[in-house]
C-alpha atoms as a printed R data frame, in Angstrom:
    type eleno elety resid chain resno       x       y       z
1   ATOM     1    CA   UNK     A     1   0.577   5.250  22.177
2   ATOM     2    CA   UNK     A     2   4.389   4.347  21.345
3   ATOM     3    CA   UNK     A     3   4.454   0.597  19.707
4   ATOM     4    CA   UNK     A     4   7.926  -1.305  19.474
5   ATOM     5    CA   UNK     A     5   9.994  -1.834  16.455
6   ATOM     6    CA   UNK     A     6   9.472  -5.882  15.356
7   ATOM     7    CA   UNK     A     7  12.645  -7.495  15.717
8   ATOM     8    CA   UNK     A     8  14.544  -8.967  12.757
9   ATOM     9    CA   UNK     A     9  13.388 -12.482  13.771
10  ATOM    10    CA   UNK     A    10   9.756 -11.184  13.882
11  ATOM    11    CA   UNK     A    11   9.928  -9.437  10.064
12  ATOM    12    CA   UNK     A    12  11.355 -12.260   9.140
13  ATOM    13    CA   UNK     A    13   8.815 -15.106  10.725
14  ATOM    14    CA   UNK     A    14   6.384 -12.559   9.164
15  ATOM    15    CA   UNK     A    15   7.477 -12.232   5.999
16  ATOM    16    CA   UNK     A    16   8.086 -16.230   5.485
17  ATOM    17    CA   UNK     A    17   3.972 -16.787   7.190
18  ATOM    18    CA   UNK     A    18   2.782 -14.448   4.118
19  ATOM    19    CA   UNK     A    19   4.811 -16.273   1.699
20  ATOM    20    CA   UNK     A    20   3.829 -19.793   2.934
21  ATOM    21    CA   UNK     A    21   0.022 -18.123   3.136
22  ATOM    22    CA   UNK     A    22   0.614 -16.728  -0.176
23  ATOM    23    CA   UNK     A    23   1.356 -19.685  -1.824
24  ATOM    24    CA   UNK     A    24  -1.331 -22.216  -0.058
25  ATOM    25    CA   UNK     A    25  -3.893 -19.536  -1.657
26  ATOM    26    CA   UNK     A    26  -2.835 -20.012  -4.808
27  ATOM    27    CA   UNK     A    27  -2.847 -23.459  -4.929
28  ATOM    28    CA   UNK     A    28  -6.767 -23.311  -4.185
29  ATOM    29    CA   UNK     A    29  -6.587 -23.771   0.048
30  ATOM    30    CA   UNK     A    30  -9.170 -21.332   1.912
31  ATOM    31    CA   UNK     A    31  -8.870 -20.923   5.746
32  ATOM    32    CA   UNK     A    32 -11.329 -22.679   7.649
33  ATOM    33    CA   UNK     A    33 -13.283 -21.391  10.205
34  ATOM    34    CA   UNK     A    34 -10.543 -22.877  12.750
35  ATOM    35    CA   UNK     A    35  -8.028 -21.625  11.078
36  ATOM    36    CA   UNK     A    36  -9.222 -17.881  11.523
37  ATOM    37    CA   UNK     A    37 -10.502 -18.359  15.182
38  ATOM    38    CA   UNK     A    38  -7.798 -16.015  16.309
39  ATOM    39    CA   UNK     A    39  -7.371 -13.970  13.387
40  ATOM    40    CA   UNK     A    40  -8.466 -10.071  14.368
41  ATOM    41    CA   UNK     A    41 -12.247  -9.012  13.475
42  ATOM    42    CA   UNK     A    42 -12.880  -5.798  11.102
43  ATOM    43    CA   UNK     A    43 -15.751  -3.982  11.147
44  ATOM    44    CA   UNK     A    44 -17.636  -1.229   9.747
45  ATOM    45    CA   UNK     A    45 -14.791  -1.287   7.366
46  ATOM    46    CA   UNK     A    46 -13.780   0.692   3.859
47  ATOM    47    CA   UNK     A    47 -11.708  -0.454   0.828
48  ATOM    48    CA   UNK     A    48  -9.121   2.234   0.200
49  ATOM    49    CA   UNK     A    49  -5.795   1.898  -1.205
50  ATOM    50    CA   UNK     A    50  -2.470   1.340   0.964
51  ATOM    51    CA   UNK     A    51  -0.977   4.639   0.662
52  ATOM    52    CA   UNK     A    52   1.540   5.229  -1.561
53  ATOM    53    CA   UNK     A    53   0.573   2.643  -3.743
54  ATOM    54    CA   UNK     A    54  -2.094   1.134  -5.797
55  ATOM    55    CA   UNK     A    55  -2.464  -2.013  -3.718
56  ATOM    56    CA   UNK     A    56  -5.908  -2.729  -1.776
57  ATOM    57    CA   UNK     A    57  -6.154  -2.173   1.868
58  ATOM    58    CA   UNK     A    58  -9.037  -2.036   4.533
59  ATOM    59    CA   UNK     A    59  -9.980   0.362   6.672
60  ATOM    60    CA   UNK     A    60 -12.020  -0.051   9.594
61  ATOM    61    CA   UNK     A    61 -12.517  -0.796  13.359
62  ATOM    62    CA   UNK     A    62 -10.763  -3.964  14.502
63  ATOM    63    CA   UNK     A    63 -11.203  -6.034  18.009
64  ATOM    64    CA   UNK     A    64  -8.554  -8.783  18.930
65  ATOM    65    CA   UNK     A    65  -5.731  -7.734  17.129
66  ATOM    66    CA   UNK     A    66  -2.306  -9.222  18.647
67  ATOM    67    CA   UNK     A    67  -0.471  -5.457  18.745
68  ATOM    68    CA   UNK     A    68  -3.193  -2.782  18.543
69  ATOM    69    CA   UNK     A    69  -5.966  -4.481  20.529
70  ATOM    70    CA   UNK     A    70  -9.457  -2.667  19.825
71  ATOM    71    CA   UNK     A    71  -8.777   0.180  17.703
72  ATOM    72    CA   UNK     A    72  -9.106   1.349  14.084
73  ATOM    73    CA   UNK     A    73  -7.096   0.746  11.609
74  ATOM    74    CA   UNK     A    74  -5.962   0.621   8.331
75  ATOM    75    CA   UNK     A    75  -4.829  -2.792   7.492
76  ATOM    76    CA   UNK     A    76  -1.527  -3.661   5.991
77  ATOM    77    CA   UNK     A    77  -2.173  -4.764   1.410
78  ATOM    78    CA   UNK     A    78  -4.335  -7.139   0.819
79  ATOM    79    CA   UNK     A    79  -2.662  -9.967  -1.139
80  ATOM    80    CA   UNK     A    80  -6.125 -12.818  -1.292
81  ATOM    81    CA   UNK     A    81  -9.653 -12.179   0.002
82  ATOM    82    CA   UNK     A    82 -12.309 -14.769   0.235
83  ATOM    83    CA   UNK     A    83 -15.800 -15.182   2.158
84  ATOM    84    CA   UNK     A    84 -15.905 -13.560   5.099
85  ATOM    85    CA   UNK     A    85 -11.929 -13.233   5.265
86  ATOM    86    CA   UNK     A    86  -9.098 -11.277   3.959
87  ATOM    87    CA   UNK     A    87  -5.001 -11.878   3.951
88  ATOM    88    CA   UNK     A    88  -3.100  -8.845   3.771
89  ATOM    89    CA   UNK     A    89   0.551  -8.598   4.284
90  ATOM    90    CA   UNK     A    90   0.651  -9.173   7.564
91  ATOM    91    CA   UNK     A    91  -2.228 -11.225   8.733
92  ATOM    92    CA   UNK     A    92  -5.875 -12.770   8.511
93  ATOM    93    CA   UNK     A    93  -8.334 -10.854   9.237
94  ATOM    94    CA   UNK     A    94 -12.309 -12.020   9.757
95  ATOM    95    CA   UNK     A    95 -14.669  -9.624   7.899
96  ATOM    96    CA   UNK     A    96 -17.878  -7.928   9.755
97  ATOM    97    CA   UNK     A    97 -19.790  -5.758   7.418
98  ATOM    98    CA   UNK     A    98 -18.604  -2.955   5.279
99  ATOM    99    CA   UNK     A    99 -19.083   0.638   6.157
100 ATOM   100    CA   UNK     A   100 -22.255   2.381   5.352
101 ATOM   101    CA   UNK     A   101 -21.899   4.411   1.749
102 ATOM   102    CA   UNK     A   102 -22.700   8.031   2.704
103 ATOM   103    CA   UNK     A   103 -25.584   9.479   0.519
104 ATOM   104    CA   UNK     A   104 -24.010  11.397  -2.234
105 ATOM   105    CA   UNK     A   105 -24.535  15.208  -1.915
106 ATOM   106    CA   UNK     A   106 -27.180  16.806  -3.803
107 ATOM   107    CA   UNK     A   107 -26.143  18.824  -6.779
108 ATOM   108    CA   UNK     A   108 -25.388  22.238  -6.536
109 ATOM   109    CA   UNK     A   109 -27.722  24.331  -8.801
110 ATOM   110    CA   UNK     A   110 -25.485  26.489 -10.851
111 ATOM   111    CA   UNK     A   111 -25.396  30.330  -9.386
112 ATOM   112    CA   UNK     A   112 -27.558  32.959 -11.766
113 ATOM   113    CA   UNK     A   113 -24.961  34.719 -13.681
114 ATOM   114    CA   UNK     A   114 -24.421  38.282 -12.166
115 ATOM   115    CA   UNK     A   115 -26.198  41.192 -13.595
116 ATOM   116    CA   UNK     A   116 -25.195  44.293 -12.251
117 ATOM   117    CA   UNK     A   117 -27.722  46.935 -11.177
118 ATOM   118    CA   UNK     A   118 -29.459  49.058 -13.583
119 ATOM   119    CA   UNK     A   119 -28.644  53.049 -12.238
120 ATOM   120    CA   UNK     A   120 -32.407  53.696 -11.169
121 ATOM   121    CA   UNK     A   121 -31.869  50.539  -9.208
122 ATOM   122    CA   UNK     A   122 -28.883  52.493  -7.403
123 ATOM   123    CA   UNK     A   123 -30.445  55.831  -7.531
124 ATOM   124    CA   UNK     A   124 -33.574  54.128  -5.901
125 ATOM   125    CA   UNK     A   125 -31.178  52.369  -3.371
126 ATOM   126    CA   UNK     A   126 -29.374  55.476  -2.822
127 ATOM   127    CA   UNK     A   127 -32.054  57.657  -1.979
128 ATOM   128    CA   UNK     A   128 -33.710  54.920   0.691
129 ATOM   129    CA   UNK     A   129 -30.571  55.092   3.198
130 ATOM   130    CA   UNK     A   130 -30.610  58.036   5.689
131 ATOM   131    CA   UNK     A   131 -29.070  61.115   5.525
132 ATOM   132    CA   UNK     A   132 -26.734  61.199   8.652
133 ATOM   133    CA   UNK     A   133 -24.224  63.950   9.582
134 ATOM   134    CA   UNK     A   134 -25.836  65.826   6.447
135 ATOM   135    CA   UNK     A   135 -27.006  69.493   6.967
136 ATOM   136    CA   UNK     A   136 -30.663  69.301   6.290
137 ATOM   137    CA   UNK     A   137 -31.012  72.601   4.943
């Protein structure tokens, strides 16, 4: 799937929303629950880092987002998280629940250090394996 390029107008009214959103966080303002009515819902959802950066991101499936619909993705830098919400660069998001953590692989036991074979080990090998195309005699 191809997705436009934003407009100007659109980075910008984006841009100016995180900065106003930005700033209203730090001040001590939470969204309520009205406020994040149509903010997209991630699920099932890992914290990884944007890449290319160290900044936090989400990954994770996401229903009712304005441009990608139902898909998943991998969310934009977080810049303030709170209960049951996050803000990243571009937009709030409602949180679901996080991703199961996959059970950590068992330990390998370390291999037996090689030993080669003694020579009545290969004699004894040796002499078990048939004697094709040899004259019998």
């Amino acid at each position: 799937m191809r997705f436009r390029r934003p407009s100007l107008a659109e980075i910008a009214e984006r841009n100016r929303s995180r900065a106003r959103d930005a700033d209203l966080l730090a001040s001590g303002w939470t969204p309520s629950p009205e406020d994040l009515a149509d903010a997209p819902f991630i699920d099932q959802y890992e914290e990884t880092t944007y890449p290319g950066s160290d900044k936090p991101s989400l990954k994770g499936q996401v229903t009712g987002h304005p441009r990608l619909g139902s898909t998943y993705v991998w969310t934009s830098p977080l810049i303030a998280r709170g209960d049951g919400w996050v803000r990243t660069e571009g937009r709030f998001y409602r949180l679901g629940s996080p991703a199961p953590t996959p059970e950590p692989e068992p330990p390998t036991p370390p291999a037996a250090p090689y030993t080669p074979p003694t020579d009545e080990e290969i004699g004894d090998l040796l002499g078990s394996l048939p004697d094709y195309g040899l004259d019998p005699r």
